[in-house]
C-alpha positions as CSV (number, residue, x, y, z in Angstrom):
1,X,-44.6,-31.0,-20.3
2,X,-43.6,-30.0,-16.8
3,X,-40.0,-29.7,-15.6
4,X,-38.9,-30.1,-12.3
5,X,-35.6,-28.3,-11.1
6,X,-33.2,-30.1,-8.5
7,X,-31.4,-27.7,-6.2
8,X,-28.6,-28.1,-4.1
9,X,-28.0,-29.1,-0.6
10,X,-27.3,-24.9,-0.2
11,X,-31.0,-24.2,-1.4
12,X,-32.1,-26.7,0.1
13,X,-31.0,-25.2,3.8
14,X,-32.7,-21.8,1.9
15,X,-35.8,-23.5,1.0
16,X,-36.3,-25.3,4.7
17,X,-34.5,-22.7,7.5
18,X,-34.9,-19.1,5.8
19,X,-38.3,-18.7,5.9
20,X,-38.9,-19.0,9.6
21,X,-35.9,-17.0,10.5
22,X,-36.6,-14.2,8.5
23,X,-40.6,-14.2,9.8
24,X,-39.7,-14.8,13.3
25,X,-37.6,-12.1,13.9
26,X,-37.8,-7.9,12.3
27,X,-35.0,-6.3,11.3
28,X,-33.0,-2.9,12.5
29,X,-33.0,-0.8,9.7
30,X,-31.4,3.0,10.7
31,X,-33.3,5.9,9.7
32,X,-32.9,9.2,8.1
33,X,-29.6,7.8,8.0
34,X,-27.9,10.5,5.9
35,X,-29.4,13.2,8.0
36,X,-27.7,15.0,10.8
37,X,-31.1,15.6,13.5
38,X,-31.1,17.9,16.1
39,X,-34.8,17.5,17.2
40,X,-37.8,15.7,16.6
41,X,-41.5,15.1,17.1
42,X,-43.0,11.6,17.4
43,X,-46.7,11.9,17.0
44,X,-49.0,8.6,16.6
45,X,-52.3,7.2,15.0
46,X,-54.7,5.6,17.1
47,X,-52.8,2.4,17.5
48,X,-50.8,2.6,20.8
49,X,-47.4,3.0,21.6
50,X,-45.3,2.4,25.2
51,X,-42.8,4.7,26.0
52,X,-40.2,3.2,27.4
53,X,-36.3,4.7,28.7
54,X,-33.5,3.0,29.5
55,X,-35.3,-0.1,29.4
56,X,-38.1,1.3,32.0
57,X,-41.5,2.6,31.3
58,X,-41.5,6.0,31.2
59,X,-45.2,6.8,31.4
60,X,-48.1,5.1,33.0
61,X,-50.3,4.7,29.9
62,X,-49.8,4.3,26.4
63,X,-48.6,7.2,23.7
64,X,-52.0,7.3,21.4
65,X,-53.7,9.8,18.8
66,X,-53.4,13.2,19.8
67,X,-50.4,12.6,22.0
68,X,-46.7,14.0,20.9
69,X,-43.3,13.9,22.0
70,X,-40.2,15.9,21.3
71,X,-36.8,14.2,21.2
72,X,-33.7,15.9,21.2
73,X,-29.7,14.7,21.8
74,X,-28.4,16.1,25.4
75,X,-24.5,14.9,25.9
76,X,-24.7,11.4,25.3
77,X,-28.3,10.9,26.4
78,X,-31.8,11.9,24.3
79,X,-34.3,14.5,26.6
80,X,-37.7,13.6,26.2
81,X,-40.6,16.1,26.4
82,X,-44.6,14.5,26.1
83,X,-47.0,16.7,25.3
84,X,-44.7,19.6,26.3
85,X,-43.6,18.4,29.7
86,X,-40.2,17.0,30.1
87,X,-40.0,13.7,31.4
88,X,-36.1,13.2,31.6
89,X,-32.9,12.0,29.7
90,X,-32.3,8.7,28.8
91,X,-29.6,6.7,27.0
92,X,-32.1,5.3,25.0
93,X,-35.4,5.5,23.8
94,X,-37.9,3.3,22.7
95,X,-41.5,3.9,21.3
96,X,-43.0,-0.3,21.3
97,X,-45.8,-1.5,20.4
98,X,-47.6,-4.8,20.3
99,X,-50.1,-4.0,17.8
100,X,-49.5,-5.5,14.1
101,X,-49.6,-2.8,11.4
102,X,-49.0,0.0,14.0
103,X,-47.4,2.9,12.5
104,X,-45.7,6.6,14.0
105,X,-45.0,9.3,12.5
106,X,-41.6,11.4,12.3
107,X,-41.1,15.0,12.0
108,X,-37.1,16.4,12.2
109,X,-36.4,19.5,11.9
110,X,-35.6,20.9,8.7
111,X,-36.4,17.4,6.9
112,X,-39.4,16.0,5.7
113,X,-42.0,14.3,7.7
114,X,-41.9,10.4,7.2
115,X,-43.9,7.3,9.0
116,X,-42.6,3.8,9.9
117,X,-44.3,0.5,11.2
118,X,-43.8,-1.0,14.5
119,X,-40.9,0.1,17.0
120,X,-38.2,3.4,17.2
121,X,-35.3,3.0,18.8
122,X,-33.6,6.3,19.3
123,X,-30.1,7.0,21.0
124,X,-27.5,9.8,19.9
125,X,-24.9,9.8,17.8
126,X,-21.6,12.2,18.7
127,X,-23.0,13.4,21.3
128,X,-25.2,15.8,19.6
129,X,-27.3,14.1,16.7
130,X,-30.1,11.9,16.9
131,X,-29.3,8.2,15.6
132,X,-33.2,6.3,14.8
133,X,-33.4,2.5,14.2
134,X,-36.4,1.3,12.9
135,X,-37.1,-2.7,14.6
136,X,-39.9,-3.2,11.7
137,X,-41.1,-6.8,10.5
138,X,-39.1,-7.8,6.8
139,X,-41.8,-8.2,4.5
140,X,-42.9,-4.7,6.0
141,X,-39.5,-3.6,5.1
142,X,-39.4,-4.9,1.7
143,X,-42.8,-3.1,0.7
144,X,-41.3,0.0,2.2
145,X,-38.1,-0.3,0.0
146,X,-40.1,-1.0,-3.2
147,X,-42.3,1.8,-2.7
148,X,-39.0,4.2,-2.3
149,X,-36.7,2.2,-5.1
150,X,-39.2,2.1,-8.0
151,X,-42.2,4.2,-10.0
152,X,-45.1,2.5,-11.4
153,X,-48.8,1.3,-10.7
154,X,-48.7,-2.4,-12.4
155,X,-48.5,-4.7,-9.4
156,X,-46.1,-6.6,-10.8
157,X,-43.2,-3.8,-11.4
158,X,-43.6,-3.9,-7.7
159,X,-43.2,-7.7,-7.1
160,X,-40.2,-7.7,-9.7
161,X,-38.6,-4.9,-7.0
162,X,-39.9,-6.8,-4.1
163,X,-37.9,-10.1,-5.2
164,X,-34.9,-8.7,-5.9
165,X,-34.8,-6.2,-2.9
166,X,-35.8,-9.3,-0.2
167,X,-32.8,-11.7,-2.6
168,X,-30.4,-8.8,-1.2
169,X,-32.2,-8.1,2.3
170,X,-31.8,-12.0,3.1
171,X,-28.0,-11.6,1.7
172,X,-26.7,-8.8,3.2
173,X,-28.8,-9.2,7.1
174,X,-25.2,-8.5,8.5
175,X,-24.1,-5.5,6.4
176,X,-24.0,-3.2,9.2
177,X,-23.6,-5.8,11.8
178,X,-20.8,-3.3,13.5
179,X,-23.2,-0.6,14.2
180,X,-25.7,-2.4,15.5
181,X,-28.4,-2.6,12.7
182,X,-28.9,-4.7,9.5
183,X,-29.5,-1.4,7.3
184,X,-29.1,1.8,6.4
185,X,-32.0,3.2,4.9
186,X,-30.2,4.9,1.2
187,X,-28.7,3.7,-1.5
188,X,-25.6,2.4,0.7
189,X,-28.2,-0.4,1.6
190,X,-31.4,-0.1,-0.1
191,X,-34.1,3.3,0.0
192,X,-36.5,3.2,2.5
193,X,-38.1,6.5,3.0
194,X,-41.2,5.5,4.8
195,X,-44.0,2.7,5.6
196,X,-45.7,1.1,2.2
197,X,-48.8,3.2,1.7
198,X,-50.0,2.0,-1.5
199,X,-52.2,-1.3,-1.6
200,X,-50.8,-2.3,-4.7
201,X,-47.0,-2.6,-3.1
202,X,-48.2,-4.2,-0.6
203,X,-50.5,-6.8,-2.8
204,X,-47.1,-7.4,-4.6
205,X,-45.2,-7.8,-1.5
206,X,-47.5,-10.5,-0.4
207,X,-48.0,-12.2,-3.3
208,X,-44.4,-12.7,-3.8
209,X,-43.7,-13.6,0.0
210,X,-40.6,-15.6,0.4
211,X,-39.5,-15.8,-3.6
212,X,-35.8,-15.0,-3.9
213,X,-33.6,-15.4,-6.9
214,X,-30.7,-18.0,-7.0
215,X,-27.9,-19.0,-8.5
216,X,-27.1,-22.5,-10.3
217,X,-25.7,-23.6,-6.9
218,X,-28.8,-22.4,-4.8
219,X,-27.1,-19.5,-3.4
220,X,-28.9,-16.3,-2.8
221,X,-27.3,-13.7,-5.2
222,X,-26.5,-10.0,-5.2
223,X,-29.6,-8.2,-7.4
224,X,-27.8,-4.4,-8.4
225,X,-29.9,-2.5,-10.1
226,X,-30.4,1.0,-12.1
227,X,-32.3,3.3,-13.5
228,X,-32.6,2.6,-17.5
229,X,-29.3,0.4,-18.8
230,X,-29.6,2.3,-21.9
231,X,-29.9,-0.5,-24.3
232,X,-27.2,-3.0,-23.1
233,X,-26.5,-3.6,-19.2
234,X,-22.7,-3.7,-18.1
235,X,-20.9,-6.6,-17.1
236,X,-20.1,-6.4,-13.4
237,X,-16.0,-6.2,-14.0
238,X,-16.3,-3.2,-15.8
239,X,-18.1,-1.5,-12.8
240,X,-16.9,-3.2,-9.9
241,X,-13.6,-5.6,-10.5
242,X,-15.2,-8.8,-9.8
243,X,-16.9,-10.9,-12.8
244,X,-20.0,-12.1,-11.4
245,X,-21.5,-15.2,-13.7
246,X,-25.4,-13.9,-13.2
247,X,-24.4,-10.5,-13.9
248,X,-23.5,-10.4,-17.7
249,X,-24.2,-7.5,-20.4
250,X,-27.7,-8.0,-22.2
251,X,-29.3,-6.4,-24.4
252,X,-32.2,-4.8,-23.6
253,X,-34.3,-2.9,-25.7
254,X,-36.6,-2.7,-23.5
255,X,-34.6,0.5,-21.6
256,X,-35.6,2.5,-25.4
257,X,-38.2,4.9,-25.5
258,X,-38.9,5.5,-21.3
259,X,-38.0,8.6,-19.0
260,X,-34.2,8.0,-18.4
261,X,-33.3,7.1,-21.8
262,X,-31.5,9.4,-23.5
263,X,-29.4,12.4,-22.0
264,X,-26.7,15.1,-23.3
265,X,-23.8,16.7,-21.6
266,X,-21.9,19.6,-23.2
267,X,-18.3,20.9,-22.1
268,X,-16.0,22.8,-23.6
269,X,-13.8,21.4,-25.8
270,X,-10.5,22.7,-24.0
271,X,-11.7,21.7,-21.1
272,X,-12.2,18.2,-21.9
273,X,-9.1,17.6,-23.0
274,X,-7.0,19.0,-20.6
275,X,-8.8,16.7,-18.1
276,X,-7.4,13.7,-19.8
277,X,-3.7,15.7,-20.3
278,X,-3.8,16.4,-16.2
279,X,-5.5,13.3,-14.7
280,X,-4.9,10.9,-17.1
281,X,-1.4,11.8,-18.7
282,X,-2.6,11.2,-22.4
283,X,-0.8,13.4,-24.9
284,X,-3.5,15.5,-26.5
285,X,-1.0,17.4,-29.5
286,X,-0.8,14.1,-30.6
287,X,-3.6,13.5,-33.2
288,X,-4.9,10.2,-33.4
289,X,-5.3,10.5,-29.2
290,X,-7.2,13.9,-29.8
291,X,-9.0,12.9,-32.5
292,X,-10.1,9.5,-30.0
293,X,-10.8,11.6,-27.7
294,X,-13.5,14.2,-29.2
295,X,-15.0,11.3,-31.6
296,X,-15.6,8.2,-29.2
297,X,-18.2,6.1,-30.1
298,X,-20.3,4.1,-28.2
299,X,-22.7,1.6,-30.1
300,X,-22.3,-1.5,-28.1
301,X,-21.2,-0.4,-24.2
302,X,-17.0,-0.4,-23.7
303,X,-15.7,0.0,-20.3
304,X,-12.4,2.0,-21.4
305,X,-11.9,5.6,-23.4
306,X,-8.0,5.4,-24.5
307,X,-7.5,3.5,-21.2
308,X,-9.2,5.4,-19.1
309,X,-12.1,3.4,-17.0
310,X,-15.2,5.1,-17.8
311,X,-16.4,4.8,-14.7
312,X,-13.9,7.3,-13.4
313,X,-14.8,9.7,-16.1
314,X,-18.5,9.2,-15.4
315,X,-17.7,10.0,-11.6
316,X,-15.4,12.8,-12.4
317,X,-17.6,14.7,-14.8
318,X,-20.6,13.4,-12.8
319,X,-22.5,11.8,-15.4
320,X,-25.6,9.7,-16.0
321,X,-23.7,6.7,-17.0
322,X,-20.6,5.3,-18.9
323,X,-22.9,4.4,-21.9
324,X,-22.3,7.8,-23.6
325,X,-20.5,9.3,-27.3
326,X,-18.5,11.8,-28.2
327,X,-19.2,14.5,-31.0
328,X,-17.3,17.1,-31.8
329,X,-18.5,20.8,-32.5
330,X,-15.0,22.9,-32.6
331,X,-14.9,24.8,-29.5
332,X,-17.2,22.5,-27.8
333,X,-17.9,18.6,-27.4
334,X,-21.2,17.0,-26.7
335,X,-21.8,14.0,-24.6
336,X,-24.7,11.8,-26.1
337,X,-25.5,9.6,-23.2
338,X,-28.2,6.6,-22.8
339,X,-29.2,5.3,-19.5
340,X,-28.7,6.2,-15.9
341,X,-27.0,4.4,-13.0
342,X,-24.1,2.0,-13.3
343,X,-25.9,-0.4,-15.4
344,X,-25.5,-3.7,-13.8
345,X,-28.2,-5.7,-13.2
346,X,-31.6,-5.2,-13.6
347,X,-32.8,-1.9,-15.6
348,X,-35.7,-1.0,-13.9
349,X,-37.6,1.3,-16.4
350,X,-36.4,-1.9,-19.0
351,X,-38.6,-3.8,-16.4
352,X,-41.3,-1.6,-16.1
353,X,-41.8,-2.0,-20.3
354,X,-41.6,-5.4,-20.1
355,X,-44.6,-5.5,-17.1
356,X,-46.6,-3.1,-19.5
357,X,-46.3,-5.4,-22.4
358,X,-47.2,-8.5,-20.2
359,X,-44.1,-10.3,-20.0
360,X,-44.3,-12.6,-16.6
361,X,-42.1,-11.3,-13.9
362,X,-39.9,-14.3,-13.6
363,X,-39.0,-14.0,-17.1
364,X,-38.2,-10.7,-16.4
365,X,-35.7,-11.3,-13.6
366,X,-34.3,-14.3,-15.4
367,X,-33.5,-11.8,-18.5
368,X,-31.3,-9.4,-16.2
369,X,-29.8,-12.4,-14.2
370,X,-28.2,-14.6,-16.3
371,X,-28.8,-18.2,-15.5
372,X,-30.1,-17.1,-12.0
373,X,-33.9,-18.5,-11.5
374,X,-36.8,-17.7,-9.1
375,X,-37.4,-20.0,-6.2
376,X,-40.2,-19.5,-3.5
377,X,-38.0,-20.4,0.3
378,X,-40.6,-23.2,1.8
379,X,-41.2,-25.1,-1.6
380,X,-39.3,-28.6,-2.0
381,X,-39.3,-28.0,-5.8
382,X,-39.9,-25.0,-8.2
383,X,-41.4,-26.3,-11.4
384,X,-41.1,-24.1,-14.5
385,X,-44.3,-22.1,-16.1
386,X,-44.5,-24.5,-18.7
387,X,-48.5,-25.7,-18.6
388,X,-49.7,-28.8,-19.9
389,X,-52.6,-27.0,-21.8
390,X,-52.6,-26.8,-25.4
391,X,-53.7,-23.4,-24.7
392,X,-50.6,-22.2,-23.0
393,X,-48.5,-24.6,-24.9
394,X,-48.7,-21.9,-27.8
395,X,-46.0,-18.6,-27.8
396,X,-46.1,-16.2,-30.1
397,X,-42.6,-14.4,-31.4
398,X,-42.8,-11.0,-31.4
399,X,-39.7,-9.5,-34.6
400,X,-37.3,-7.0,-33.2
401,X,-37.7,-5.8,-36.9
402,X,-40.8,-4.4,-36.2
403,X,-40.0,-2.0,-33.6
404,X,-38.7,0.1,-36.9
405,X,-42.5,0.7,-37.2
406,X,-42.4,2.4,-34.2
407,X,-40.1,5.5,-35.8
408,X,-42.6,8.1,-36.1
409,X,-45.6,6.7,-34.8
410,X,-47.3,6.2,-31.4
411,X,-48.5,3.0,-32.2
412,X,-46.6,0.1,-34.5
413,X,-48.5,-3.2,-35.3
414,X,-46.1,-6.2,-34.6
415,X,-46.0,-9.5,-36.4
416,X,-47.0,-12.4,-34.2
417,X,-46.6,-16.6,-34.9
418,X,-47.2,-18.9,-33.5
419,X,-44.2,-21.7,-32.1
420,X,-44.8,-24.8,-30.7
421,X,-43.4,-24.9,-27.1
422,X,-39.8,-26.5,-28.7
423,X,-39.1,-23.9,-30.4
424,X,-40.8,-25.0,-34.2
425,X,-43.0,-22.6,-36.6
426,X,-46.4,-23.8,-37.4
427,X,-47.5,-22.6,-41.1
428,X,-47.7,-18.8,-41.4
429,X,-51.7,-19.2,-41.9
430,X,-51.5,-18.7,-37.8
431,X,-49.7,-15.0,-38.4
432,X,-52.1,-11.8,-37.1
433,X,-51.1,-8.3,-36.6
434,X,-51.3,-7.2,-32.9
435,X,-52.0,-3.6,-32.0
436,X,-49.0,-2.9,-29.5
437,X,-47.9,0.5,-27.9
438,X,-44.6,1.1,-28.9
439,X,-42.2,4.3,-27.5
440,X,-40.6,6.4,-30.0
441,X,-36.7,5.2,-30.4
442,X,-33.4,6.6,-32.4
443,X,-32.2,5.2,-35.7
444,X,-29.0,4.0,-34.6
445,X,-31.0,1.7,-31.1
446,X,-33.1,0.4,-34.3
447,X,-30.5,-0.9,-35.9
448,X,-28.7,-2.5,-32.8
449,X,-32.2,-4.3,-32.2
450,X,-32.3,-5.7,-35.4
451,X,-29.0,-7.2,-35.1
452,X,-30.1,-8.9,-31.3
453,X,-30.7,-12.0,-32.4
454,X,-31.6,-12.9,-28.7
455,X,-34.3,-10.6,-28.1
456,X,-37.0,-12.8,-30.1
457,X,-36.1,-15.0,-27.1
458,X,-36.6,-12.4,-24.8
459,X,-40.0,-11.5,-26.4
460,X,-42.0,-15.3,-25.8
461,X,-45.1,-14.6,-24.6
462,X,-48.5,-15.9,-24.2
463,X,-51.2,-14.9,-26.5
464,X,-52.6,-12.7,-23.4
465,X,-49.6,-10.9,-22.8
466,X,-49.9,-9.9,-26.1
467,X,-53.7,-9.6,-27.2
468,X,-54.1,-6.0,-26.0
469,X,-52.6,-2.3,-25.9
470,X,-50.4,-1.5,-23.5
471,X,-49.7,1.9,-22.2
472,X,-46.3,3.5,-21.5
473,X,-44.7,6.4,-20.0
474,X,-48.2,7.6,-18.5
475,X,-46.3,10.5,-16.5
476,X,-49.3,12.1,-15.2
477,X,-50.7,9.0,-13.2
478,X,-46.9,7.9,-11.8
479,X,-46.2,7.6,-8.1
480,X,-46.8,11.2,-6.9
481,X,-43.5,11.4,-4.6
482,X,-41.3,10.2,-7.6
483,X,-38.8,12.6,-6.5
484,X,-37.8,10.2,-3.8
485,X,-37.6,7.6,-6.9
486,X,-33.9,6.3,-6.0
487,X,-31.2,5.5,-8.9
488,X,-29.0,3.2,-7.2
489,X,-25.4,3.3,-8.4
């Protein structure tokens, strides 16, 4: 039975205005943001480009393939050679063009080369750097951050990044507003290291063109994200202060098994101690404090060691994240960590998982956003996945029990049944064993699974999602620059 979802006067200004702003118009995203550039070389494609400085053309024809220019900060003003003639200094510089999909490329010294779409704007900043603002269309911007935020080749790990990166884009247009952009281009704003160059971002940008993620009131919301949550994500208050409704702790063992999972951190044991004695005032000759402090345990997250944020300590001690133990070894104690990033949000290699095991990507987004749904800006009504068929009428329940099956093995078979679409069993006659790739996972994550009593929720699916083996952590085959993978914080 369909359901049909009535929004908000707030949506419905989303759903009917947003759309054609955010198409009309591109947005000023600065560049190499965190570098300090001295000199540069523009070179170009066959697409053409006007030079223009000052608002004035500076040449007669158009910059194309073959043709270069060399930037670099004079006083307050940029000097531009082409093709190793100077032409003069300007205030400002601007490399236009009016063909779609056009693309230049950027070389500064000492930093690696990177390409952009459509216009550069280029001025100086104190006099002796230069300051680069990409003017590049939004959904070209959006493919370009979930290229640089997120590893993967499953289209849809790249639509879940899409969404939530355009939900903050369309949120945050006025973040920089007093320096004259919308964006910085790291992980202030959002990572975007270069044009989308991989058809399957840019498939997954456009098939998810215009869907953002809401609140119950229709408002756009904020869409953190990290790494790998560990297990559990963090509530927003013990990261930032402010308890967000859409941003509770879930649990999520999805996040077991994948790159960023598990880490360890060793110190001395001295050392440790006196940091909480110095910074923290704690008296460590008293027992039960010391003991606390070399035996912490972590099974579900906390957001305090003996009243100390761990968030501080994570910073301090520089850290993966707060989700992290304490053992004790005499002269030394060692950190047992899960998860990287701050935890809030959206785990993205929990995501990744879930995409691999054919969860749909709304689903997915609605697990790490409590309450929060997807809407697509320019529809009058979202209606939920919910089919008609008796063919997609039928879920099938997938036991957290089973991933104990997985301990030791490559490959666990998983219990399916069948459940009516409110929630019923039909007779166990409909059970079958499903072959299901399933990442190796420690005892104690086993455990903590098996007491989730909301991940059968989290694990509906549709007999297709189910009916084949998935593949996961295929290192060799990932993104090939996944050093420029970003962890926001």
């Amino acid at each position: 039975m369909k359901r049909r979802c009535v929004f908000t006067a707030m949506l419905m200004f989303l759903l009917l205005v947003a759309p054609s702003v955010v198409r009309a118009e591109k947005v000023k995203v600065r560049v190499f943001s965190t570098t300090n550039i001295t000199q540069a070389k523009i070179t170009f494609e066959t697409m053409p480009y006007n030079l223009i400085g000052d608002g004035y053309d500076v040449l007669a024809t158009d910059l194309t393939k073959g043709d270069f220019v060399d930037i670099t900060p004079f006083a307050n003003e940029v000097e531009v050679s082409v093709n190793g003639q100077k032409k003069g200094s300007f205030e400002s510089v601007a490399f236009i063009t009016e063909v779609q999909d056009a693309y230049l490329y950027i070389t500064p010294k000492g930093a690696k080369q990177r390409s952009y779409k459509d216009d550069m704007h280029v001025s100086t900043q104190s006099n002796k750097f230069l300051k680069m603002v990409n003017h590049v269309e939004f959904e070209s911007y959006v493919a370009g951050v979930a290229q640089s935020e997120i590893y993967g080749k499953e289209v849809d790990i790249f639509r879940v990044q899409a969404i939530i990166s355009r939900t903050w884009a369309m949120r945050n247009m006025e973040k920089h507003k007093a320096d004259g952009y919308n964006f910085c281009d790291n992980v202030h704003c959002q990572a975007y290291y270069n044009r989308c160059i991989r058809s399957e971002i840019e498939q997954a940008t456009k098939e998810s063109m215009n869907e953002v993620l809401v609140d119950n009131n229709g408002n756009l919301i904020e869409t953190p994200f990290h790494s790998n949550s560990g297990g559990q994500t963090a509530n927003s208050e013990d990261v930032w202060q402010a308890k967000i409704a859409y941003l509770r702790s879930v649990q999520d063992t999805f996040s077991f098994g994948m790159k960023q999972t598990y880490w360890t951190k060793e110190f001395a044991t001295d050392k440790w101690l006196n940091y909480f004695a110095k910074n923290h005032k704690l008296d460590i000759n008293n027992d039960s404090i010391r003991n606390e402090l070399v035996n912490f345990e972590q099974d579900e997250r906390k957001s305090k060691l003996m009243g100390v944020p761990l968030k501080t300590i994570r910073k301090d001690w520089n850290l993966k994240s707060t989700f992290f133990s304490v053992v004790y070894y005499g002269d030394k104690v060692v950190l047992e960590g899960k998860g990287y990033g701050h935890g809030v949000g959206l785990s993205q290699e929990g995501a990744i998982r879930m995409v691999r095991l054919g969860m749909d990507y709304k689903d997915i987004l609605e697990h790490y956003y409590t309450d929060a749904q997807v809407v697509k800006l320019g529809a009058e009504e979202e209606e939920s996945s919910y089919s008609d068929t008796e063919e997609n009428d039928a879920a099938y329940l997938v036991y957290a029990e089973e991933i104990q099956k997985a301990m030791g093995n490559d490959i666990a078979y998983v219990k399916e049944e069948t459940l009516s679409t409110n929630g019923s069993k039909k007779n166990e006659n409909n059970s079958e064993m499903v072959k299901v790739e399933t990442p190796k996972v420690k005892d104690e994550d086993v455990d903590r699974a098996k007491r989730s009593s909301s991940l059968a929720e989290r694990m509906m699916k549709t007999k297709e999602g189910l009916d084949k083996t998935t593949e996961d952590n295929e290192d060799s085959e990932e993104y090939e620059d996944e050093e420029e993978w970003t962890y926001v914080w």
